[in-house]
KOLDODREN-443770 format. One line per field, with one value per residue (C-alpha): residue number from 1; x, y, z; chain. Coordinates in Angstrom, 2 decimals, m for minus. Each point is the difference from the previous one (the first is absolute). Layout:
<nodes>
pos <- c(NUM, ...)
xx <- c(X, ...)
yy <- c(Y, ...)
zz <- c(Z, ...)
unit <- c(A, ...)
</nodes>
This chain:
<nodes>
pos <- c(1, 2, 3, 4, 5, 6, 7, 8, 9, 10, 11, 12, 13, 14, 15, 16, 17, 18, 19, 20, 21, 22, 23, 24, 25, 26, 27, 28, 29, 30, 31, 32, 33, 34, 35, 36, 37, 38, 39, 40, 41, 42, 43, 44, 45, 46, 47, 48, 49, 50, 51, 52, 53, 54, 55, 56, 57, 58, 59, 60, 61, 62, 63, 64, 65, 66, 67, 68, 69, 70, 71, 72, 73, 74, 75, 76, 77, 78, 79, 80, 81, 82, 83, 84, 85, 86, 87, 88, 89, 90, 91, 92, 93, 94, 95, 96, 97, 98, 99, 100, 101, 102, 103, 104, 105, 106, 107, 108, 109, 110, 111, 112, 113, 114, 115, 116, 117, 118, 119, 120, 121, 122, 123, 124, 125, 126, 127, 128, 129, 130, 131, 132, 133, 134, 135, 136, 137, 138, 139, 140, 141, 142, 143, 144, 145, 146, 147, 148, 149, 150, 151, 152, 153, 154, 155, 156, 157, 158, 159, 160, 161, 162, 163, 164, 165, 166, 167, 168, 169, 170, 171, 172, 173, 174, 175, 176, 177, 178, 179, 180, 181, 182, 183, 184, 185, 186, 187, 188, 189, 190, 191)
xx <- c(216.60, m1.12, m3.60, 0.57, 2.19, m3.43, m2.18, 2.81, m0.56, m3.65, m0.53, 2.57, m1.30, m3.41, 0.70, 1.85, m2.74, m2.88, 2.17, 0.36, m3.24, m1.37, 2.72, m0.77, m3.68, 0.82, 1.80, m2.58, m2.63, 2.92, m0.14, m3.37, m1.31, 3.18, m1.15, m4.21, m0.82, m2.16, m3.39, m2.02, m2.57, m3.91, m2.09, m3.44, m3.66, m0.13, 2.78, 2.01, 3.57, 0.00, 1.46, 3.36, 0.57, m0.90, 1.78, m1.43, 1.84, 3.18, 2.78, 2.21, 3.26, 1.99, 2.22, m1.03, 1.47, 2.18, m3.00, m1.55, m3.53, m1.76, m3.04, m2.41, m3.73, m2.19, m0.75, 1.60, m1.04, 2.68, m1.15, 2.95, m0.65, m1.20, m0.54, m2.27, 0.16, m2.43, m0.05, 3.95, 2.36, 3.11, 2.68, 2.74, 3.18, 3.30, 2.91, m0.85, m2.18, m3.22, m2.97, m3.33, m2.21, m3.69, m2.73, m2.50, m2.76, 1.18, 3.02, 0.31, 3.43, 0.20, 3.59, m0.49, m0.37, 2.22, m2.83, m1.40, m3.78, m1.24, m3.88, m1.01, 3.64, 0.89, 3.10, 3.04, 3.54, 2.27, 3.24, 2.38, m2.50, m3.68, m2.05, m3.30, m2.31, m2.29, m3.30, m1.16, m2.72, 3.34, 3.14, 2.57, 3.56, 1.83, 3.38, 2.55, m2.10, 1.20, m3.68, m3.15, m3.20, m3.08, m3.41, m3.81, m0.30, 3.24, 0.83, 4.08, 0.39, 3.23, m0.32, 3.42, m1.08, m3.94, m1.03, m2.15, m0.72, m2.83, m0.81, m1.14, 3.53, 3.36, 3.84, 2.57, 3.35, 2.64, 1.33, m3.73, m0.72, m3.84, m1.75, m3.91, m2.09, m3.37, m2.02, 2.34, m0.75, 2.71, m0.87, 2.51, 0.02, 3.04, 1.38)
yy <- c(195.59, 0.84, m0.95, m3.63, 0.00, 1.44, m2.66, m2.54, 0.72, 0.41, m3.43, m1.36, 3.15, m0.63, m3.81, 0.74, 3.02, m3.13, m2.60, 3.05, 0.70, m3.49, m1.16, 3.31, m1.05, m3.66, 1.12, 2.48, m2.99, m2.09, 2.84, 0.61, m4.19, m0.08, 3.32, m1.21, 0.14, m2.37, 0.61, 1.34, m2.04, 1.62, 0.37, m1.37, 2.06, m2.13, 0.89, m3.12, 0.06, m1.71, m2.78, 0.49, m3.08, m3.75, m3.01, m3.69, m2.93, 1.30, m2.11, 1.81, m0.70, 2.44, m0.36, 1.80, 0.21, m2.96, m1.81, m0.91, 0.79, m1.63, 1.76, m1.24, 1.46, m0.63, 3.94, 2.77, 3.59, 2.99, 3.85, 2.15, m0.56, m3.65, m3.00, m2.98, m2.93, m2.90, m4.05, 0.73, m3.05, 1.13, m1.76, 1.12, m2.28, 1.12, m1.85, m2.13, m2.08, 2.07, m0.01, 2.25, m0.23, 2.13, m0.33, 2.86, 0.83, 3.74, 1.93, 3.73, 1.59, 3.47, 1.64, 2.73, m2.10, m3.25, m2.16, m3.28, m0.85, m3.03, m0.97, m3.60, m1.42, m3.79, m1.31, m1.54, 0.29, m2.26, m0.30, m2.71, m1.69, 1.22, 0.16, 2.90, 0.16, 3.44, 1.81, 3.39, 2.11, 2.54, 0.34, 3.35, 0.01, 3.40, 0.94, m0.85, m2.52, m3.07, m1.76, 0.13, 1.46, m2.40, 1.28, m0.34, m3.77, m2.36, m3.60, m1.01, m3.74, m2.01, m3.39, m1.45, 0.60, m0.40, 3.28, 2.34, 3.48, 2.63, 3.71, 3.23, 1.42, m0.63, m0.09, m2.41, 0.15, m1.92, m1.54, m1.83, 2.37, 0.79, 1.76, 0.44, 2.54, 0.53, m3.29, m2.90, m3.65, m3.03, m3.31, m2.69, m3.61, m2.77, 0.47)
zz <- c(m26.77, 3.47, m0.98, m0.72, 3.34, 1.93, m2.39, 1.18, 4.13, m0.33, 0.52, 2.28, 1.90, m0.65, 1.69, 2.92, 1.04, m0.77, 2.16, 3.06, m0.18, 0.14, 2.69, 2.12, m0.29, 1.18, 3.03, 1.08, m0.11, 2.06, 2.40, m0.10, 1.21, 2.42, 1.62, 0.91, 3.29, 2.09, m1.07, 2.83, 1.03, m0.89, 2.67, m0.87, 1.37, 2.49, 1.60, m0.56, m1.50, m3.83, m1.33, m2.05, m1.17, m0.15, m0.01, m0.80, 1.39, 1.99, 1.65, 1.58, 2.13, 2.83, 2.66, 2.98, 3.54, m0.57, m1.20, m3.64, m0.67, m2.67, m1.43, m2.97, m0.90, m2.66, m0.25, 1.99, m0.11, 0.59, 0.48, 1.79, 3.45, 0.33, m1.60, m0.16, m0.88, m1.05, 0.48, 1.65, 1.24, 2.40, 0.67, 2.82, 0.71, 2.02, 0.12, 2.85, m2.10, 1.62, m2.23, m0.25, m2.45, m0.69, m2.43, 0.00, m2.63, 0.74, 1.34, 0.68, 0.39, 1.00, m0.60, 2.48, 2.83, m1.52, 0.94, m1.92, 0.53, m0.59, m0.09, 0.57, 0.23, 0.45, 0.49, 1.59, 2.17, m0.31, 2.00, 2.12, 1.85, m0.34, m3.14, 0.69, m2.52, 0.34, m1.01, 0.61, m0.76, m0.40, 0.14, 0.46, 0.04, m0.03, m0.88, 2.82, 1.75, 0.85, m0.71, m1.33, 2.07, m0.67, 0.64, m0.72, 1.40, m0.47, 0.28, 0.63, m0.14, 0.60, m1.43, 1.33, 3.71, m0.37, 0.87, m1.02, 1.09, m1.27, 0.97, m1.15, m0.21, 0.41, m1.55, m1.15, m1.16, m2.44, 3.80, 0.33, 3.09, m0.13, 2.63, m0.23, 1.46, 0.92, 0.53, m1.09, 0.17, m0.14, m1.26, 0.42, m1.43, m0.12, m3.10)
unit <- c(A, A, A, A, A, A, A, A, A, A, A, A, A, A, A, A, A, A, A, A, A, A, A, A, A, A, A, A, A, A, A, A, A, A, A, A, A, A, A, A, A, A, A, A, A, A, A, A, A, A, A, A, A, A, A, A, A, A, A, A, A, A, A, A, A, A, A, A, A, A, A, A, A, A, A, A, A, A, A, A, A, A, A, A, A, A, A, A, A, A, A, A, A, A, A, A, A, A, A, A, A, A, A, A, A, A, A, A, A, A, A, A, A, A, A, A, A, A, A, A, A, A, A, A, A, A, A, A, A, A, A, A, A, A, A, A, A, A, A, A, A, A, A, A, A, A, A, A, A, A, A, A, A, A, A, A, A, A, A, A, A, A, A, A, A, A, A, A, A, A, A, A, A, A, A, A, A, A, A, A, A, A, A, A, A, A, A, A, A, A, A)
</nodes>
């Protein structure tokens, strides 16, 4: 009698080990794609750091500092220390009904240093009482500023008052303040 009982557990037995083994072997797969690191980024002969991963036509939305950026590219490029992005629109409002925006064929962001980089850039400020509209050969602004740094030849242009200002460098920020440097020329013309 006690070898039909063992022929009677062998397969109850027999499914319970199979169901372990297969839920053991689940979980350590679970534990396995829960537990991967951050790839580290390759770095190539030349020196340069590789790209880890690509991403075509990105909108994204944050709230920063009291303020909401809007960001959309047609490509952007991420390795782990910057990232770059190509054909880029950014849009920054606060809640005093300011307004930037920025169109750039290409925008470098560096995380070690927090700072945005953008090549070419047009755009505009918007606030309470002046409308600018800007282009630069480039544009920085770094984490903390107030403004954006304009450089490489720049043209600020306020079409409510008439005026128009152009330089080599200078800054503005979300309050319309804009101070050029270096060889700056004002046109003015009844609006």
């Amino acid at each position: 009698m006690s070898g039909k009982i063992e022929r009677r557990l062998f397969l109850p037995i027999l499914l319970i080990v199979v169901i372990l083994s297969l839920g053991g072997g689940f979980v350590w797969m679970v534990r396995q794609d829960l537990a991967l690191q951050r790839p580290q980024a390759a770095i190539s002969v030349d020196g340069e750091e590789e790209i880890l991963v690509t991403v075509e036509r990105i909108d994204v939305e944050r709230e920063m500092d009291g303020r909401l950026w809007h960001l959309s590219a047609e490509r952007l490029e991420r390795s782990q220390a910057w990232a770059k992005g190509h054909q880029v629109d950014i849009t920054l409002a606060d809640e005093e009904g300011r307004r930037w925006t920025f169109s750039s064929p290409v925008a470098d962001y560096r995380d070690d240093l927090g700072e945005i980089r953008l090549q070419s850039p047009e755009g505009s400020v918007d606030g309470e009482g002046y409308a600018l509209t800007w282009a630069a050969g480039e544009a920085n602004w770094i984490q903390g500023d107030q403004g954006w740094t304009l450089s490489r030849g720049l043209a600020i242009e306020d079409s409510l008052r008439g005026i128009r200002l152009e330089g080599q460098q200078g800054f503005f920020d979300i309050n319309g303040v804009v101070v050029l440097r270096e060889e700056a020329q004002l046109f003015w013309q009844r609006p």
